[in-house]
N, C-alpha and C positions, 0 to 999 in steps of 0.2 A: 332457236339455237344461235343462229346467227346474232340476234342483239344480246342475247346472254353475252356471245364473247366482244360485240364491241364495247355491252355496259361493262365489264370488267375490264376491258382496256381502258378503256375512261377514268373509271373507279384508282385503277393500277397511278395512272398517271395523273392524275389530281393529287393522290397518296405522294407520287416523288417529286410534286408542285409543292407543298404544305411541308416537306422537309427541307426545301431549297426556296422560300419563295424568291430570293433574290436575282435568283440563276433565269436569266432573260430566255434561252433555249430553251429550258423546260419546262418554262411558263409557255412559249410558243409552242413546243408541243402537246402540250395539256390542253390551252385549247381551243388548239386545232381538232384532235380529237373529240373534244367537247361537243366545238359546232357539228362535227361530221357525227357523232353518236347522236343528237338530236334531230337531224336532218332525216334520219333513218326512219323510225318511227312518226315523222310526220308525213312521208313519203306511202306508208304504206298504207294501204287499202282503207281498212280501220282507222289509220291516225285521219285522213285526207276526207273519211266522209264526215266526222266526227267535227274536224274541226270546221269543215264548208257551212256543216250545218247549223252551228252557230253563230260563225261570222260572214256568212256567205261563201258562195263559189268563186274559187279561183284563189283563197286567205290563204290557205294550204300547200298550193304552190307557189305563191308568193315567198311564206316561211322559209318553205323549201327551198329557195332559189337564193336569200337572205343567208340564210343559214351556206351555202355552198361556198358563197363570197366570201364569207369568214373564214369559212375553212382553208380557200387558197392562202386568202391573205394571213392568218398565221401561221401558216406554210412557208409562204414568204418571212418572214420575221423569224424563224428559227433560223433561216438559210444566212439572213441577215446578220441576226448575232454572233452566230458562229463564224462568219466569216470575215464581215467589215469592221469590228473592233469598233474605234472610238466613233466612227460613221457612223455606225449600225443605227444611234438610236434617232439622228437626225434623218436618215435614210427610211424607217419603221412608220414615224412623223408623217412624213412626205406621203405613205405609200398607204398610211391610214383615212389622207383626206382624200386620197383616190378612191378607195374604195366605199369612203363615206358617199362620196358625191355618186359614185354608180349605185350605190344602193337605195339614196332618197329620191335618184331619177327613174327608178325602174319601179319603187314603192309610188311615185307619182304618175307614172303612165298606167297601172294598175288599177289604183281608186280612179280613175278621169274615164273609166271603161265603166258598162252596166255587167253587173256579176257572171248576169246570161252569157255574155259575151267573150268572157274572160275563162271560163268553162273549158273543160278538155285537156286534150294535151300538145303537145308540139306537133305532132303528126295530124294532128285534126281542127288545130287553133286558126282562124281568119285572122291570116297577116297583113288582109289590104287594110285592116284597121291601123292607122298608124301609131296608136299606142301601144298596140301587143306586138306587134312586128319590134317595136322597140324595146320593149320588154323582152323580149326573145335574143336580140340583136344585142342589146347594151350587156346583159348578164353573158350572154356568149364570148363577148371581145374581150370581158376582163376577166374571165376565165382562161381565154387563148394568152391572155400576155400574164398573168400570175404563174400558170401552170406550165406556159415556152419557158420563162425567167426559172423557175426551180427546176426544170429538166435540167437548163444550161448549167445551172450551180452544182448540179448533181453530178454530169458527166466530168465538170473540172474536178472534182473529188476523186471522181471513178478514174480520171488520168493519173493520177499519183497516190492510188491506193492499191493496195498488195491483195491476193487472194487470201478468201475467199472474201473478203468487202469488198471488191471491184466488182466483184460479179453480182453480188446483189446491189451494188450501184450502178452500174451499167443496166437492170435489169428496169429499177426504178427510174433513172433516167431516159430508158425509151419509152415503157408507160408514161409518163408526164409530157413527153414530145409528142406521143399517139393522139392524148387524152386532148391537146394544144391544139393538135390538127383537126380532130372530133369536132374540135367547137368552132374553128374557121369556116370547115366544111359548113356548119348547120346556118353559120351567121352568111354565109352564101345562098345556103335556101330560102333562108329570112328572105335575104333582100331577090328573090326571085320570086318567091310567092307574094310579097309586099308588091312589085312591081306589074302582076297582074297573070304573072306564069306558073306552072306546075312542077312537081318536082315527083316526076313515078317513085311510087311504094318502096318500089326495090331498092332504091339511094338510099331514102329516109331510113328501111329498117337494117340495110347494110352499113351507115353511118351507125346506130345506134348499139347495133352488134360489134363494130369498130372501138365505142367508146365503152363496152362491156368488157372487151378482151383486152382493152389498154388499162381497166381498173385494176381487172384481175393480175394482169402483169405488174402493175403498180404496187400491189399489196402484194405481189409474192418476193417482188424486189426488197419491200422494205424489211420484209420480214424473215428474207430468206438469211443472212447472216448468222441473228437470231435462233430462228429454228436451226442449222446446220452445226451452232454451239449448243445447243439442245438436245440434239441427237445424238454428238458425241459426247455428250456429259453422261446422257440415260447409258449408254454405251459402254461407259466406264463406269459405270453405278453398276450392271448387270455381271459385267466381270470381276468389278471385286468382290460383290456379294456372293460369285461362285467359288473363287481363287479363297475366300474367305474359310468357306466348307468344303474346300478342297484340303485344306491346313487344318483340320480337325482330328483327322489321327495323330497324325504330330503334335500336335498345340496339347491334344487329351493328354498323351503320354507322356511329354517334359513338364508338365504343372501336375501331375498326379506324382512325378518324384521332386519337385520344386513347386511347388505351390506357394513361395514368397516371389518366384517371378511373373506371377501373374498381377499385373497393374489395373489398378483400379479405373472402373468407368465414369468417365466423365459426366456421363445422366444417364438414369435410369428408368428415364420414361420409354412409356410403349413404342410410340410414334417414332424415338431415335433410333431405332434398327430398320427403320426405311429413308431416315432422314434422307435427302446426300451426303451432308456433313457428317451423321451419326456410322455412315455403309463404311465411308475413306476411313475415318477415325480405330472405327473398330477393326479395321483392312490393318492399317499398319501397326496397331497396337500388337496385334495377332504377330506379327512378321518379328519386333521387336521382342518379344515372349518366347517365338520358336528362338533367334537367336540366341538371347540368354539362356535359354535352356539347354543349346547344343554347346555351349561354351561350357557351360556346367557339367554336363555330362563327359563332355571330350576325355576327360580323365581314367576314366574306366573302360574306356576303347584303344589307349595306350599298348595295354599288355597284351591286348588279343594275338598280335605277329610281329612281337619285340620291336622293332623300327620300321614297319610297312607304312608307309607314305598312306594315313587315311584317304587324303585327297583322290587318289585313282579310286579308293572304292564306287562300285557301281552302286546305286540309287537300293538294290534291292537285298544287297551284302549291307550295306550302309544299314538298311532296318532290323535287318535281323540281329545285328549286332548292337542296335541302340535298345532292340526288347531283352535281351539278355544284360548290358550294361542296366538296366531299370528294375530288372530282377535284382540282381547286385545292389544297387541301393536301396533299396526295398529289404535286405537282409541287415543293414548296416553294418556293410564292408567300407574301411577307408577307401578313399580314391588312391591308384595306385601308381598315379603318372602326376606330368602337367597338362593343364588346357594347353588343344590344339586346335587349330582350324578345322571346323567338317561342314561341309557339302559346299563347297565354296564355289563359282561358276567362273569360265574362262574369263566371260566377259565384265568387264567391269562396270555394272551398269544395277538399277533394282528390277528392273524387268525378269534380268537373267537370275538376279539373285530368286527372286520369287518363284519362278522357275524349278529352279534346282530345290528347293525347298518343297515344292509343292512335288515333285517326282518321289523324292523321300515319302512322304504321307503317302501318297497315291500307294508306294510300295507296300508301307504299314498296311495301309489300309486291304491291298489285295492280300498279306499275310496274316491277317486277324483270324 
């Protein structure tokens, strides 16, 4: 499940690469995503035995370790674009031969090991080897400084940005400060297990659970914005779709004596009654419909009490008197006033209007 949703963030974001190729950020975030979606799947169980055993032990973590680089590093590069303007691309230059150069050193102290050797994992790798210890050490240091450098560029964003993106920037930038520290700490172990000393269990898998719950924080930072406009979108998709069939007895009854104010739908596909676009659309057509229909009828609620201010009408006088005005038209009686305002709400706002609208029906609807 998990790679399902990062292959479709990938997918998502390669799609808004191919409409923008020239937009340098969302080329950066494409892929970034990229590297980290393929990192995944060779990390896991089946990608890692799959691949050792073709190219030998230890190709897999290699990839993997490859692949991570990238991922800071166009990490970096979005931060860049976004930020440093006509720099950015001589700054991206710069910070590409850095990371070229740590990656052909760390792919070089790899192959110069025997496969046997290269086997395992960080917790259980022989560092007095002084090629893995470097391997270990070189990929940690440029993760510690790509991932400190984008915490930092984060938190100055998260200084002069408004809720609720401050908070999933502040959230994201402690993740990547954690994630920074993660990897200091381990290139500490490196060079303490390289030097001839131990480093107990409990560090090694207390760093590792450190650098778990600074991912986890990292991805909920970047996404928490995201999702929080998500939530309140679904939010507002649920209440109009009820606010919608809440205006049903109303909407039935001014289109059953006006049936030229009912406006035609914009599509008539299945799927657009769940749309979002199709739920808002059909939301205020509905509202615009109830309108013109109480405009229309206003006239045959004139003579009910000669000059009685419709306005004070209560919600449930209001219906009774709009089912009798519709009998009335239904007979084909002239209208026997002018249009007047009806149900109109103190406040001047569409909240309140919808409101006052929706208490009318509800009334209809409890007098049926």
């Amino acid at each position: 499940m998990l790679l399902l949703i990062i292959a479709a963030a990938v997918v998502w974001r390669l799609y808004l690469w191919s409409r923008a190729p020239h937009d340098a950020p969302t080329r950066s975030v494409a892929l970034c995503l990229l590297s980290a979606g393929l990192s995944y799947p060779v990390a896991m169980p089946g990608g890692t035995t799959g691949i050792d055993t073709v190219a030998g032990h230890g190709t897999a973590k290699l990839i993997q370790n490859v692949l991570l680089l990238l991922t800071v590093y166009f990490l970096m590069c979005f931060y860049l674009y976004s930020a440093d303007g006509s720099a950015a691309r001589r700054r991206a230059q710069w910070e590409a031969v850095v990371v070229s150069a740590v990656t052909v050193a760390i792919i070089l102290a790899a192959v110069t090991v025997p496969h046997e050797d290269f086997a395992g994992s960080f917790s259980t790798a022989d560092m007095t080897i002084p090629q893995i210890a470097f391997f270990y050490a070189g990929a940690g240091l440029y993760l510690m400084y790509a991932l400190g450098a984008a915490g930092r560029w984060t938190a100055r964003y998260a200084r002069v940005s408004s809720r609720p993106h401050a908070t999933g920037l502040w959230m994201t930038a402690i993740g990547l400060g954690a994630m920074a520290v993660a990897c200091a700490v381990r290139a500490v172990f490196v060079t303490v297990r390289w030097s001839g000393g131990t480093v107990p269990d409990r560090l090694t898998a207390g760093v590792a659970f450190w650098l778990v719950a600074s991912i986890l924080l990292f991805v909920a930072g970047i996404t928490y914005s995201a999702s929080r406009s998500r939530i309140t979108a679904i939010r507002l998709w649920l209440r109009r779709r009820r606010d919608h069939r809440r205006l049903s007895p109303l909407w039935q009854l001014l289109t059953d004596v006006y049936p030229e104010n009912e406006l035609r739908p914009a599509s008539r596909r299945l799927w657009d009654r769940w749309r979002a676009r199709g739920v808002h659309r059909r939301y205020h057509r509905r509202i615009v419909e109830c309108r013109d229909g109480l405009v229309d009828i206003s006239p045959y609620l004139v003579d009910e009490d000669g000059d009685a201010d419709l306005l004070s009408l209560e919600p449930a006088e209001l219906a009774s008197r709009l089912r009798r005005a519709a009998d009335t038209i239904r007979q084909g009686s002239p209208a026997p006033g002018q249009a007047v305002p009806l149900a109109v709400p103190k406040e001047d706002d569409r909240e309140a209007d919808v409101r006052q609208l929706i208490a009318v029906s509800e009334a209809l609807r409890l007098t049926a």
